[in-house]
C-alpha positions as CSV (number, residue, x, y, z in Angstrom):
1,X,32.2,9.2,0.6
2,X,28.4,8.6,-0.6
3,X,27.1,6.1,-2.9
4,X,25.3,8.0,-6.0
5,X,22.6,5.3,-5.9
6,X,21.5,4.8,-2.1
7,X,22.8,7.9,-1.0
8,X,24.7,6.0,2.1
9,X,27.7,7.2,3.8
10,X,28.5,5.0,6.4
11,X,32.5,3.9,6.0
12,X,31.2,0.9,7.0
13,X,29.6,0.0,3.7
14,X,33.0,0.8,1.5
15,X,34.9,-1.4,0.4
16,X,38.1,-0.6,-2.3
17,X,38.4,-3.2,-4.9
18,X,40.4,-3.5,-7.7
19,X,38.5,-1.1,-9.6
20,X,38.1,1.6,-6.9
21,X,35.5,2.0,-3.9
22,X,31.9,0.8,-4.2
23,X,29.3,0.0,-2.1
24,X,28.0,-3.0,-0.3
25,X,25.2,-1.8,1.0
26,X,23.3,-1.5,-2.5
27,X,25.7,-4.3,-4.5
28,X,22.2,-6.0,-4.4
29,X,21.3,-3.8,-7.2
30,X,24.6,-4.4,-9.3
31,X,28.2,-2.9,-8.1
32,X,28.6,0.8,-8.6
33,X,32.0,2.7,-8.1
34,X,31.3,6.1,-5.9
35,X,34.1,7.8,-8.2
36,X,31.4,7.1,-10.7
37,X,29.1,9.8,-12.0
38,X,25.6,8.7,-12.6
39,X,24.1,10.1,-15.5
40,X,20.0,10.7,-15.4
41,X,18.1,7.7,-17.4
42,X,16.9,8.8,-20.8
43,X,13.2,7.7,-21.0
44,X,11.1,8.6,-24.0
45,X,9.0,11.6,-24.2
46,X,5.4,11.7,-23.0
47,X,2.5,11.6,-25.9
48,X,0.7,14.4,-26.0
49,X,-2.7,12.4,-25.3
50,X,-1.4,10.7,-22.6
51,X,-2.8,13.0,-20.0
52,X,-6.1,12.8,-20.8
53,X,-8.5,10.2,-18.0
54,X,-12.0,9.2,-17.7
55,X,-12.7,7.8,-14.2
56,X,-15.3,4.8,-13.8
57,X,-17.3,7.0,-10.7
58,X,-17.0,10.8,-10.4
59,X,-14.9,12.2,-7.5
60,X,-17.2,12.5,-4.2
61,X,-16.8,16.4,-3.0
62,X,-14.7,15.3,-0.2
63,X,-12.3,13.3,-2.9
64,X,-12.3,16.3,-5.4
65,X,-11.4,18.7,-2.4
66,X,-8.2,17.0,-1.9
67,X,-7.5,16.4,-5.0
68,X,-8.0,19.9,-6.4
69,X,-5.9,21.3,-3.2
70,X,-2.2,18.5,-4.4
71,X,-2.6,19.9,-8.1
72,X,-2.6,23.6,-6.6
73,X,0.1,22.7,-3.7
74,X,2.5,20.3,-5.5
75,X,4.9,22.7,-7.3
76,X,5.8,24.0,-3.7
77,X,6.2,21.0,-1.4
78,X,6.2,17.4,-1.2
79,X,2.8,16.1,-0.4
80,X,1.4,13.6,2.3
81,X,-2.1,12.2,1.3
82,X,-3.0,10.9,4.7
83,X,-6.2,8.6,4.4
84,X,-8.7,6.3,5.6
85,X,-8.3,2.8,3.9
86,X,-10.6,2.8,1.8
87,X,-10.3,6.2,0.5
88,X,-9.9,5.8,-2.9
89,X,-6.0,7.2,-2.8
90,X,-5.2,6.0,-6.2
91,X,-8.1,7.9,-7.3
92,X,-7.5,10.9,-5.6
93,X,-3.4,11.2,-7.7
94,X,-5.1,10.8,-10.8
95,X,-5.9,14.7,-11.0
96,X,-2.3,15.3,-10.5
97,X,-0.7,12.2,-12.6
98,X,-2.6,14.1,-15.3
99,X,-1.4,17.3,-14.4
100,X,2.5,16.2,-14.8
101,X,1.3,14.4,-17.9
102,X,-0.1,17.1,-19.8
103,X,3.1,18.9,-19.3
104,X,5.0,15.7,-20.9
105,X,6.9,15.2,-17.3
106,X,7.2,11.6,-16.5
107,X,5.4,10.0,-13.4
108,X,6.1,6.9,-11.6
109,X,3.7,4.9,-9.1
110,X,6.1,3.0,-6.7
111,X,4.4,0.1,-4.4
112,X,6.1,-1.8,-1.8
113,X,4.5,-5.0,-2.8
114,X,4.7,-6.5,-5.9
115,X,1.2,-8.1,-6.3
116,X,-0.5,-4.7,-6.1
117,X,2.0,-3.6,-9.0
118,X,-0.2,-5.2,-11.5
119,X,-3.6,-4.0,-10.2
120,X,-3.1,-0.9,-9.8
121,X,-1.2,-0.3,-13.7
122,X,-4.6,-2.2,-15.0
123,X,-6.6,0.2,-13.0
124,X,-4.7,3.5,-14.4
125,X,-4.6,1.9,-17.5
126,X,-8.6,2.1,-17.7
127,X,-8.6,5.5,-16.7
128,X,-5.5,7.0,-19.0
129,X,-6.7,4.9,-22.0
130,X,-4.8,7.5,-24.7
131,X,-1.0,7.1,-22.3
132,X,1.2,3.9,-22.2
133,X,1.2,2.4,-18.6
134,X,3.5,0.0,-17.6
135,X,3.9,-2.6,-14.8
136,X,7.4,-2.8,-13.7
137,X,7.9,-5.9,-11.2
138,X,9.3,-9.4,-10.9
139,X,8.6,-11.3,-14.4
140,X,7.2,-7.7,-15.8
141,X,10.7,-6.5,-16.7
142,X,10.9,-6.5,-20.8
143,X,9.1,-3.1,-21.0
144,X,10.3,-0.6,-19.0
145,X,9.3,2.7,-20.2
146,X,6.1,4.4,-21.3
147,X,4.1,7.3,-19.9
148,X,3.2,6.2,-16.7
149,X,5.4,3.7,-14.9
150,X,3.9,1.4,-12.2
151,X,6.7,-0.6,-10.8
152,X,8.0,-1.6,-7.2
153,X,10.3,0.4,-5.0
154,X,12.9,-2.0,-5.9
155,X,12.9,-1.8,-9.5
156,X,13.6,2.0,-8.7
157,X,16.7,1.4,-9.1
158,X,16.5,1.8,-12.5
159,X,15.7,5.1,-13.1
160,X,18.2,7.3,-12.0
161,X,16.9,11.0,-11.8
162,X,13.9,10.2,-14.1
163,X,10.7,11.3,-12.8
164,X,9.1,14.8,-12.2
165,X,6.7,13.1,-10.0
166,X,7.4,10.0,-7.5
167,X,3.5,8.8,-5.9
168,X,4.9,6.3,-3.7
169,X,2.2,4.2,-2.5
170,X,2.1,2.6,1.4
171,X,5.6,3.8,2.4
172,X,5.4,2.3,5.9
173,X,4.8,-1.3,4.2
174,X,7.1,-4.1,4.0
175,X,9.8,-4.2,2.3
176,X,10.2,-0.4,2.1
177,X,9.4,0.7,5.6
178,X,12.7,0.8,7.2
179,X,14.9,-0.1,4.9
180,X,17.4,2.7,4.1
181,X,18.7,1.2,0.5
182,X,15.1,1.5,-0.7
183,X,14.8,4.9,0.7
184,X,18.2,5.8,-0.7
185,X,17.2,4.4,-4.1
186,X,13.5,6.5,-4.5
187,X,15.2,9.7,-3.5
188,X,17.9,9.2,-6.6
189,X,14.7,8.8,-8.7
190,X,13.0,11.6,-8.3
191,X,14.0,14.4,-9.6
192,X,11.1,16.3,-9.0
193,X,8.1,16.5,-6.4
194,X,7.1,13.1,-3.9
195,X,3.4,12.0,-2.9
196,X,3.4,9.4,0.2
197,X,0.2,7.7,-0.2
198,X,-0.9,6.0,2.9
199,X,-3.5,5.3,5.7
200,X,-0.9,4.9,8.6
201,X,1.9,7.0,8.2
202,X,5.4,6.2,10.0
203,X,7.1,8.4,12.7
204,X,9.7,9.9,9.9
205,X,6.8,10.8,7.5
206,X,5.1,12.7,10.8
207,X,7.9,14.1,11.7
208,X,8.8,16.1,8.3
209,X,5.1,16.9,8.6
210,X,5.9,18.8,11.8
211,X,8.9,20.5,10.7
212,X,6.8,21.8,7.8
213,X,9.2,20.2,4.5
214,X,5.8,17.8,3.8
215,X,2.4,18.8,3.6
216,X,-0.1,17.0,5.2
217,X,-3.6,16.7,3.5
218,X,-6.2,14.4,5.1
219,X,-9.4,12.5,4.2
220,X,-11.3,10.4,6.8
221,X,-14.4,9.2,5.0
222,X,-14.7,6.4,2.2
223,X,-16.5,7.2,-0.9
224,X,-19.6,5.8,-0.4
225,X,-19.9,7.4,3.4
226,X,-20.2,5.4,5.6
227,X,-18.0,5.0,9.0
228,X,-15.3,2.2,8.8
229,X,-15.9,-1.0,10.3
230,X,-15.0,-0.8,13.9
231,X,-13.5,-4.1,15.5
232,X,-14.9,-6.1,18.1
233,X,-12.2,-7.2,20.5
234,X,-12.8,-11.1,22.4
235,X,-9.7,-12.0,24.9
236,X,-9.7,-15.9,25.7
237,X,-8.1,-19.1,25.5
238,X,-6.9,-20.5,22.3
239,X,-9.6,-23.1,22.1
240,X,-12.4,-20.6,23.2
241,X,-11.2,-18.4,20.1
242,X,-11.3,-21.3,18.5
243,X,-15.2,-21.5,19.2
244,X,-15.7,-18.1,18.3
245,X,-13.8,-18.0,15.1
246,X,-16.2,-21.1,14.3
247,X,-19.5,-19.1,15.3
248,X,-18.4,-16.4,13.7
249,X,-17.6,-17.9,9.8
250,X,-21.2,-19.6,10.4
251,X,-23.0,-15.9,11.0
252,X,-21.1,-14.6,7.9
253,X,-21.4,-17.8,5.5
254,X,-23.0,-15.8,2.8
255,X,-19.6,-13.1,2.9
256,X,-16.2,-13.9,1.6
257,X,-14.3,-13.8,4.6
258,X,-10.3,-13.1,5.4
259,X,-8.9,-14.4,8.5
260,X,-5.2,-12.7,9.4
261,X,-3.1,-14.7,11.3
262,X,0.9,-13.7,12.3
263,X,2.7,-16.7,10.7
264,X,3.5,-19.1,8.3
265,X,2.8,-22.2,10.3
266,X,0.0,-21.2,12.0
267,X,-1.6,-20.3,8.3
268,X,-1.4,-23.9,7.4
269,X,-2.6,-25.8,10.5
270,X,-5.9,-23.0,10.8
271,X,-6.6,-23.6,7.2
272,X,-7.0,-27.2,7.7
273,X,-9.0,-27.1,10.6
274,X,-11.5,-24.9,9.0
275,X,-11.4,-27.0,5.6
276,X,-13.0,-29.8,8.1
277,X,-15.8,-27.5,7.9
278,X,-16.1,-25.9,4.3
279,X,-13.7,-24.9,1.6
280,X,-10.7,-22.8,2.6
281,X,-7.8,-21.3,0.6
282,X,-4.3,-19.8,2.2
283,X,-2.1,-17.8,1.0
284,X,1.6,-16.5,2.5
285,X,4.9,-15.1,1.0
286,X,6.1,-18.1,0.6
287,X,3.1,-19.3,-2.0
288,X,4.7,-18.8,-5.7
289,X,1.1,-18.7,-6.7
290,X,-0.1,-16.4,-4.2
291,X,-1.3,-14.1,-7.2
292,X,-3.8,-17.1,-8.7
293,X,-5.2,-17.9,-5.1
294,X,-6.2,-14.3,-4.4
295,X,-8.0,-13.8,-7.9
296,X,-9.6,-17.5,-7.3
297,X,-10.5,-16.0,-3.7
298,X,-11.8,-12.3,-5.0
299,X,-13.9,-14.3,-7.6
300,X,-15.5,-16.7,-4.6
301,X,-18.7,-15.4,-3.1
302,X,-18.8,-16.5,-0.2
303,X,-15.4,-18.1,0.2
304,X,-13.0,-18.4,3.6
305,X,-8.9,-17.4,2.7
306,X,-6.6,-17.6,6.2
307,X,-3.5,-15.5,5.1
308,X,-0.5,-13.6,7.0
309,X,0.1,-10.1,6.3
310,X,0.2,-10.2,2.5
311,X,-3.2,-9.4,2.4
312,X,-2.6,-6.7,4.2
313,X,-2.9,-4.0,1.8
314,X,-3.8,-2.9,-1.4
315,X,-6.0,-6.0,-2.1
316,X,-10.0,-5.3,-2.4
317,X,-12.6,-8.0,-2.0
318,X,-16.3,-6.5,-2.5
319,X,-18.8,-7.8,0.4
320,X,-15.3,-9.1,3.0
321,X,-15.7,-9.3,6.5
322,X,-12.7,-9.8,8.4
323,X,-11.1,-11.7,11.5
324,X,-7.3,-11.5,12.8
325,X,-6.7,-14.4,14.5
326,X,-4.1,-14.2,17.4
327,X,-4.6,-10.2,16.7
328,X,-2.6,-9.5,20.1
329,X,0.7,-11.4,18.5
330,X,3.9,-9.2,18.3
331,X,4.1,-9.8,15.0
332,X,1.6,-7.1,14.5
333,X,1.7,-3.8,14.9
334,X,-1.0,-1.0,15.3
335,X,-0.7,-0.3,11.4
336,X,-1.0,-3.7,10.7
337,X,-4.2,-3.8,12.4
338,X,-5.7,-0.8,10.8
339,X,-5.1,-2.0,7.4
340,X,-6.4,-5.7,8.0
341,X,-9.4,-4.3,9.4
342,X,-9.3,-1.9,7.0
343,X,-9.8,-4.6,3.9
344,X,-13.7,-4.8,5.5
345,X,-16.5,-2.0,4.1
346,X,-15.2,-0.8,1.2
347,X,-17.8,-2.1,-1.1
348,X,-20.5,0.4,-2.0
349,X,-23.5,-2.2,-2.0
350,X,-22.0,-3.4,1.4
351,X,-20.5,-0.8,3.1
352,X,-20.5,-1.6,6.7
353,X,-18.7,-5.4,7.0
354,X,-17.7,-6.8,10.2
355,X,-14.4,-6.9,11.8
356,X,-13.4,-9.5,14.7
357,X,-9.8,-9.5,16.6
358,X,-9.6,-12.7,18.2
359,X,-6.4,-12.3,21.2
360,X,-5.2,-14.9,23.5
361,X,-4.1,-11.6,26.0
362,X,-5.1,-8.3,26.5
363,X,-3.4,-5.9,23.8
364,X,-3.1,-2.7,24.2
365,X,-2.5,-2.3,19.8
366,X,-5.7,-3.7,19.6
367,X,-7.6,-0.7,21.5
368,X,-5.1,1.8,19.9
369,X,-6.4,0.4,16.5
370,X,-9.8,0.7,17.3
371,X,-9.7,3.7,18.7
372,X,-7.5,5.3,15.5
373,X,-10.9,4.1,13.9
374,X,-13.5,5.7,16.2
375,X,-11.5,8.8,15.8
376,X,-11.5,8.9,12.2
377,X,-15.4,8.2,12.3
378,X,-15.7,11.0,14.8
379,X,-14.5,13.4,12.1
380,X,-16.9,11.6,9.6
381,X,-20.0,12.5,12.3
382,X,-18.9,16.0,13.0
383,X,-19.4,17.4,9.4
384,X,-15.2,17.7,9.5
385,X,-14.3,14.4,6.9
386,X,-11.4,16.3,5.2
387,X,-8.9,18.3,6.7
């Protein structure tokens, strides 16, 4: 047997009911019978206008290389837009979004994480200002069709063989990375080709690279070119840390400035120690408001946020500098790190930032992460920024 939603075929999973067998894996998502035959959603045509964009900065040669290269390549593979953070990824899809647009084929934008949903369909909004985009995420579920659908992986579920093109954004994030339902549930989507946007790509996604059924394009420089923050790596006691995380939100009190730490608890008791010293905000998974403290944060010039991972990715703050606190913590992995450090730069008044990884022990991920970085800015000094 195999479930026409998740595509899962472990006998494990089945279970016969009154009605016949169904799935358990995906019953999450509503009960399906496998004897059932899913029929494709029926989503309204495309306007005609809806293809054409205006973006707010021209494409930088490197940007308009790649992009030029997935509107010529995408009718003949799935595509892999492997890139620095920072690149300008949802930029560098909008060539192609219009592409699939103008030949009234309908495009979704799938994000793991549900508070860049809403950012991003604002941001595509402005530049396909003619085409319908809608956010499709917890409390954004009235609408769910128009032109261009930005929604998360899980609301997937709902479109059944609908889209000619699936841009799914950060695959190796939380909650998608991993999990097989969700992976199950985007291929039953797509009907079409698949762009993987990401600046840390998982072992599967490399591995189809290598057996040639995804093509890899590359971009190692930012926009405004300049290298990417490269962290500085202190290993001491907690309470020496302590010292230096101090020193080091005095020499950067005229930044905003993140600090990452790996849990929940430890969140809440750094934020109050710092709050002895100036204003701090905090923000974790568990925070029903988590989208009101960020924008209070991003509109704070020279604020201090502590946060776990959900800050991780997909949120900009012009002029950040950034910190991860108990950065050697096995809560972290070496894609973690990248895009934490990665939130620091991106600005084009401010492009350099600062980036500090505070561990208790010697961690071997932190040196990975910073020298994934180096590497990258190798290719940025060599002349060789997209490949």
């Amino acid at each position: 047997m195999k479930c026409p939603r998740c595509q899962n075929t472990d006998p494990s999973y089945f279970y016969k009911g009154s009605k016949g067998w169904y799935c358990r894996r995906c019953i999450s998502f509503q009960r399906i019978m496998v004897e059932e035959s899913m029929q494709p959603v029926s989503l309204k045509p495309v306007k005609e206008d809806a293809s054409e964009y205006t973006l707010q900065y021209p494409l930088t040669k490197e940007q308009k290389a790649l992009s030029d290269t997935m509107i010529e390549r995408i009718e003949d593979s799935d595509i892999l837009c492997h890139c620095v953070c920072g690149a300008g990824k949802t930029e560098l899809v909008v060539g192609v979004i219009g592409k699939y647009l103008k030949e009234g084929k309908k495009v979704c934008f799938a994000i793991a994480r549900r508070q860049v949903v809403l950012e991003v369909a604002h941001r595509l909004q402005s530049y396909f200002m003619h085409a319908s985009v809608i956010p499709v995420c917890g409390g954004h579920t009235d609408v769910t069709d128009g032109d261009l659908i930005v929604c998360t992986t899980h609301q997937l579920y709902r479109y059944y063989q609908a889209f000619d093109l699936l841009i799914l954004d950060e695959p190796d994030a939380f909650p998608f990375y991993g999990n097989p339902v969700l992976h199950g549930i985007a291929e039953t989507a797509c009907r079409g080709k698949t762009v993987y946007l990401t600046a840390t790509p998982d072992d599967t996604l490399k591995q189809k690279v290598q057996d040639g059924s995804l093509l890899s394009l590359r971009l190692h420089v930012r926009p405004h070119g300049k290298p990417i923050p490269v962290p500085v790596i202190h290993t001491a006691p907690v309470w020496i840390l302590c010292m230096y995380l101090v020193l080091w939100l005095q020499v950067h009190a005229d930044h905003p400035r993140i600090i990452f730490v790996p849990s929940i608890s430890m969140c809440h008791r750094l934020a109050r120690l710092i709050s002895i010293f100036e204003k701090c905000f905090h923000v974790t998974s568990k925070d029903e408001n988590r989208d009101e403290i960020i924008e209070v944060f991003r509109n704070s010039r020279n604020g201090v946020i502590v946060a776990t991972t959900v800050l991780e990715r997909g949120v900009t703050i012009p002029n950040v500098d950034v910190c991860v606190f108990a950065a050697d913590s096995s809560s972290f992995n070496e894609a973690a790190l990248i895009q934490m450090a990665g939130r620091a730069g991106r600005n084009f008044h401010n492009p350099y930032g600062d980036v500090l990884f505070l561990c208790r022990e010697k961690s071997s991920l932190c040196h990975q992460c910073r020298k994934q970085i180096v590497d990258d800015n190798a290719y940025l000094y060599s002349g060789g920024a997209l490949r």
